[in-house]
N, C-alpha and C positions, 0 to 999 in steps of 0.2 A: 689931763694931758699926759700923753707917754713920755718919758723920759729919749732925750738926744742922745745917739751914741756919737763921740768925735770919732771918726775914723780914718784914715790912711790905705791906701791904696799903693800895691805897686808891682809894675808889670812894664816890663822893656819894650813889647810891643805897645807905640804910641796910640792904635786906633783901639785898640785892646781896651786900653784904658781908660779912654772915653766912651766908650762903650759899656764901660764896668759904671761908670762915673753916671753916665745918663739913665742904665736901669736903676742904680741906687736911688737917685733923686725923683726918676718916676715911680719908681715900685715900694719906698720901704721909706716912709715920712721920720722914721723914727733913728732914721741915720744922717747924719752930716758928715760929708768930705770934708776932710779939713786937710788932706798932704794928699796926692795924686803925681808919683815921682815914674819916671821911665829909666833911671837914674839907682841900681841899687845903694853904690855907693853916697849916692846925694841924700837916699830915704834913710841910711843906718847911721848919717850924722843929723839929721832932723828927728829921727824917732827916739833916739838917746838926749836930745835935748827936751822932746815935746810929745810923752808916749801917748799914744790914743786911747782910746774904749775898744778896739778892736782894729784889728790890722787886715788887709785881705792883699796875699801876697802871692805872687805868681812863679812858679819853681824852677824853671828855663829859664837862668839868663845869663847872656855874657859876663865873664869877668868874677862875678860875686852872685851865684845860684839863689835860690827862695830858701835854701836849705843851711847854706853857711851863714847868709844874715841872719837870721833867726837867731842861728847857733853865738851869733856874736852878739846878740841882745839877751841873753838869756841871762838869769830868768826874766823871761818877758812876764811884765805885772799885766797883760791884758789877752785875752782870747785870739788864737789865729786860726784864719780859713785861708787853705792854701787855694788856686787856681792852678792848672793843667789843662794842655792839650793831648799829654800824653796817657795811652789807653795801655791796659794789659797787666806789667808787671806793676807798676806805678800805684797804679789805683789798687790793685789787688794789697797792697803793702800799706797805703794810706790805711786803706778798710779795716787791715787785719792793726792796725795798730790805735783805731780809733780817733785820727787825726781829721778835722773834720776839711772838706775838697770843695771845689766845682769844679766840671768839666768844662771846657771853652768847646764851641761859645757857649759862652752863659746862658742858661734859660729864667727869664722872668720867675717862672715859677717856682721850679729848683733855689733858688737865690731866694724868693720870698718865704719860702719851708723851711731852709736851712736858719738864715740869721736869727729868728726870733729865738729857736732850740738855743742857738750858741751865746748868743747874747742872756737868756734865760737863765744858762745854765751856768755863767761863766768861767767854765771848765777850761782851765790853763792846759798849754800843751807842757808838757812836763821837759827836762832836757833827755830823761831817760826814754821818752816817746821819739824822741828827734834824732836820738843814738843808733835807734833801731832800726825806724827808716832808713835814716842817712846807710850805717853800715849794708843792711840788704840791699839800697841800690847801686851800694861800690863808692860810693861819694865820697 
């Protein structure tokens, strides 16, 4: 039997996230939702009480970004895959730094490729990885 990842979820667009929610539980047997927030600030006082196996956190959002929570859980003890709609500089800067992404909307397959590497690998993002990003996108 594969080992369960507990995982957490979080993305301010609500259908987003049910969306993120239903490919996981159809596509990837070996992950379990356990937090599913819209909410960054409701998800960075639940993930300091209750860390996951891996976070999948989305970088647009009002108020508290995918980028400054992180940065306030760090070191995060668990793997993150960030989510974006935005194309161009963005991704080019995720890429050059190693950060592992998906593009919205999510593709089944892309999503099914991606976790098992990240999960495998359990390759923390570092805060010196998150410096980088953050400073090239001005953030």
């Amino acid at each position: 039997m594969k080992p369960t990842w507990k995982t957490a979820l979080v993305d301010d667009e609500v259908r987003s996230l049910e969306t993120l929610q239903w490919l996981l539980e159809e596509y990837c047997p070996q992950i379990e939702v356990t937090g599913a927030y819209s909410s960054p600030f409701e998800a960075l006082q639940a993930l300091r009480r209750t860390p996951p196996d891996l976070l999948i956190l989305d970088i647009a959002m009002p108020g508290l970004n995918g980028f400054d929570l992180l940065h306030h859980l760090m070191p995060a003890p668990y793997p993150v895959v960030f989510i974006t709609a935005h194309t161009g500089d963005v991704i080019r800067i995720l890429k050059e730094a190693r950060v592992p992404y998906l593009l919205k909307p999510i593709d089944d397959e892309e999503l099914c490729q991606l976790l098992p590497r990240v999960l495998e690998g359990r390759k923390l993002i570092t805060e010196e990885q998150m410096e980088r990003v953050r400073g090239r996108l001005g953030e």
